[in-house]
N, C-alpha and C positions, 0 to 999 in steps of 0.2 A: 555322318555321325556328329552331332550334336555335342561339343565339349561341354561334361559335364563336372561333377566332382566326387565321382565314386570312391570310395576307400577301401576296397578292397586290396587284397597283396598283388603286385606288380606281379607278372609274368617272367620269366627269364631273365639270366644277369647281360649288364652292358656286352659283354664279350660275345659271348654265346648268339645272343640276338643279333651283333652284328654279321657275325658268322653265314648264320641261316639265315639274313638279310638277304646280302652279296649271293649266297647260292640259287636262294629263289628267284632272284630276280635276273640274274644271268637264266636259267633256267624257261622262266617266261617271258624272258624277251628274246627265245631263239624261237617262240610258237607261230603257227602262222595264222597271220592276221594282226598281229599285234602294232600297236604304232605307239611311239614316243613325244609326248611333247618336249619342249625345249626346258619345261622348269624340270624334266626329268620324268613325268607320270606316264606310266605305264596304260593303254586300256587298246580293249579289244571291243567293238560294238557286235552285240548279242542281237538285239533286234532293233535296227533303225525308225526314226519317226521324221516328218516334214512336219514344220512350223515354227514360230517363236518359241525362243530359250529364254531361261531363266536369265534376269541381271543380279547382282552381289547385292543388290537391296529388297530383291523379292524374298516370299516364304517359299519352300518348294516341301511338299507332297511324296514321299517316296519308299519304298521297298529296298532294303537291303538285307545281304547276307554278309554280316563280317569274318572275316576268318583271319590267322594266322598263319605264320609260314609253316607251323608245325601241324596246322591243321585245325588248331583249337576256336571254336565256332563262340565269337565276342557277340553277337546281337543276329537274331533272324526273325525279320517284320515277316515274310512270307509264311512261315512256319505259326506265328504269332496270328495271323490276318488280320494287324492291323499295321497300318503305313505309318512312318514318323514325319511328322511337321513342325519344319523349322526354321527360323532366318538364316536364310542360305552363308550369312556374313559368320551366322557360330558355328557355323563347320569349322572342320581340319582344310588349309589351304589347298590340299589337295584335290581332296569332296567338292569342296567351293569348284577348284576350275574343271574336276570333269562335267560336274550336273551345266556347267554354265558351255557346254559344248550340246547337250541334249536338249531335243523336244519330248514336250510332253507324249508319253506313252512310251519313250524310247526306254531299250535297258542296256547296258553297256556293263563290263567286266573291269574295275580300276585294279592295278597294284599299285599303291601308293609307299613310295619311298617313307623311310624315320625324318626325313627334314621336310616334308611337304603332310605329315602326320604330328607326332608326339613328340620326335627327335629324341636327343640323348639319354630324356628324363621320366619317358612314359608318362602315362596318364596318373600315376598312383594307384590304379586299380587292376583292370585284367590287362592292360596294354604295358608291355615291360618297355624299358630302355630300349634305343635304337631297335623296334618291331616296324617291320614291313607288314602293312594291310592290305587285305585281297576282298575286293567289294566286287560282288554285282548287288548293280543299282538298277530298278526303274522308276524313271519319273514320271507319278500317277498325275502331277496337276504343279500350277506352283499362278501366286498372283504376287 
């Protein structure tokens, strides 16, 4: 996801969100299949692909579903049919290092933690304070 500068009302307060942070992601990190990287991101790979990955300075090409820990559906390119393209570098650090683990065609499931997302202060729009994001992604292409 693409930081942008939406103004809509934040979602949920600091507290609450971190709440439902901590439970969803204890939650889906008891699932199986799940793996952890070391800056903390959560992802489950949906359907694997062989070949070069994205680097932090390419564009990449992709399909996502965002979601919420409450459930609430932030952006969905598949439903839309069309993919977002974007310098991989204006993602959320998170986005940044899962796509930079996939090949093209690959789709994987991130939970990306509030400090590898938006952190304390939300986006200002539909992403509140301390929100954990629940992305599957596929990467249609990326140069």
């Amino acid at each position: 996801m693409a930081r942008n500068s939406s103004k809509k009302s934040a979602k949920g307060s600091t507290g609450h969100n971190k709440n439902l942070t901590e439970e969803f992601i204890k939650k889906y990190a008891a699932k199986a299949g799940v793996n952890e990287t070391d800056s903390g991101l959560f992802f489950r790979v949906i359907e694997d692909a062989d070949g070069a990955k994205p680097g932090e300075f390419d564009t990449v090409k992709i399909h996502q579903r965002i979601l919420l820990a409450d459930g609430s559906v932030i952006d969905d390119t598949y439903r839309k049919g069309l993919p977002e393209e974007f310098a991989l570098a204006e993602g959320i650090e998170g986005l940044q290092e899962g796509l930079m683990m996939m090949s093209k065609g690959a789709r994987y499931e991130f939970v990306i933690p509030p400090d590898l997302a938006w952190g304390r202060k939300g986006n200002g729009g539909k992403i509140g304070p301390n929100a954990v994001m629940w992305m599957d992604v596929r990467l249609v292409d990326f140069s």
